[in-house]
C-alpha positions in Angstrom: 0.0 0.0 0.0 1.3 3.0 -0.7 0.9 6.3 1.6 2.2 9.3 -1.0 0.2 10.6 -3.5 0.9 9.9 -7.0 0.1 11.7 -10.4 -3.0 10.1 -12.5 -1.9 8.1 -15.5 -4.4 7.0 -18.4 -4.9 3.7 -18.4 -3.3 1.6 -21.2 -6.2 0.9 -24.4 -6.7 -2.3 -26.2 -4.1 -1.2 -28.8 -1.3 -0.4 -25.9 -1.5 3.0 -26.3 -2.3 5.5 -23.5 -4.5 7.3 -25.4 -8.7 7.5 -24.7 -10.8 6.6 -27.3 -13.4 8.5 -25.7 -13.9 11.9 -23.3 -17.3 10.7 -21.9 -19.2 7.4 -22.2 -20.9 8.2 -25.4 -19.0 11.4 -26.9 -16.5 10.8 -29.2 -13.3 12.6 -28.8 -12.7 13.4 -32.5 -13.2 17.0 -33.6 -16.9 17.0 -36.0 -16.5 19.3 -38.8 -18.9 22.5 -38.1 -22.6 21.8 -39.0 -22.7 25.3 -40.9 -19.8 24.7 -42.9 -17.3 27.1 -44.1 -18.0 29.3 -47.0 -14.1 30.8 -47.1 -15.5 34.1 -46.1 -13.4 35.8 -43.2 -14.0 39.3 -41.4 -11.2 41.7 -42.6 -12.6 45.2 -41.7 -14.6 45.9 -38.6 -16.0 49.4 -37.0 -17.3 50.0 -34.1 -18.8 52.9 -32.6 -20.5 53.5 -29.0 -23.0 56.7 -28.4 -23.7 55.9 -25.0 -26.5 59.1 -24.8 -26.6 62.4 -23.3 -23.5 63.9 -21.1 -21.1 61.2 -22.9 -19.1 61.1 -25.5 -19.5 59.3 -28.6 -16.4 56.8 -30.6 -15.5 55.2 -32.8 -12.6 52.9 -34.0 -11.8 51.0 -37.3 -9.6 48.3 -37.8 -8.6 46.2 -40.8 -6.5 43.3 -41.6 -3.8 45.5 -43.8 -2.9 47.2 -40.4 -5.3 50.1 -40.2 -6.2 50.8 -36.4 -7.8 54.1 -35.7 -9.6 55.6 -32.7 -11.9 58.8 -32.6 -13.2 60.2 -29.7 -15.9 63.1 -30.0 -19.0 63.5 -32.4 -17.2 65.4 -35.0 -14.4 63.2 -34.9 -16.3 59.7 -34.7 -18.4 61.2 -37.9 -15.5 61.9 -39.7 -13.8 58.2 -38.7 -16.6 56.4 -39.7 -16.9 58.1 -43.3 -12.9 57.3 -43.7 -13.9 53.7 -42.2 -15.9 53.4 -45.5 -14.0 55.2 -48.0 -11.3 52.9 -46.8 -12.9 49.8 -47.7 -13.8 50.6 -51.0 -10.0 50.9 -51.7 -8.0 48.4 -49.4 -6.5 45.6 -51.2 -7.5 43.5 -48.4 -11.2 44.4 -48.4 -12.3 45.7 -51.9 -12.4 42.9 -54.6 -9.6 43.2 -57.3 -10.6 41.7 -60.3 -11.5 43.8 -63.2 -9.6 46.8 -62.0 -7.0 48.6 -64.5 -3.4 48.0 -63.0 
């Protein structure tokens, strides 16, 4: 008998390997592909904006995936952000499709 405590070890499989062949009785431990599927489409530009109401002050802040990371703070200034925000993806490589446009 023995009196120290020991680490937990998984107990050997059919196969000799340590490894479980399930988490759970009844769940599989293999990764299921995602019931929506993937359509390839990724988020690359993203803007948000917070007018919390009266007394506070309103901002904004755009980020994109080429490296864009602004911050506006103010109504003027989140206005003016958020009209660059979408000037900006009409013309980033990263956003804006590029076939059929002149070289």
């Amino acid at each position: 008998m023995t009196t120290h405590p020991r680490a937990a070890e998984p107990t050997p499989t059919v196969d000799g390997s340590g490894a479980p062949k399930v988490v759970a009785e009844g769940v599989p431990s293999a990764v299921r592909p995602d019931p929506h599927g993937d359509d390839g489409r990724r988020p690359v530009a993203w803007l948000h904006i917070t007018a919390p109401g009266r007394g506070t002050t309103p901002t904004a802040r755009s980020w994109c995936a080429c490296g864009r990371d602004l911050f506006a703070a103010g109504q003027a200034r989140a206005l003016a952000l958020i009209a660059d925000h979408d000037r900006h993806r009409k013309t980033c490589p990263h956003v804006a499709p590029q076939e059929g446009k002149a070289a």
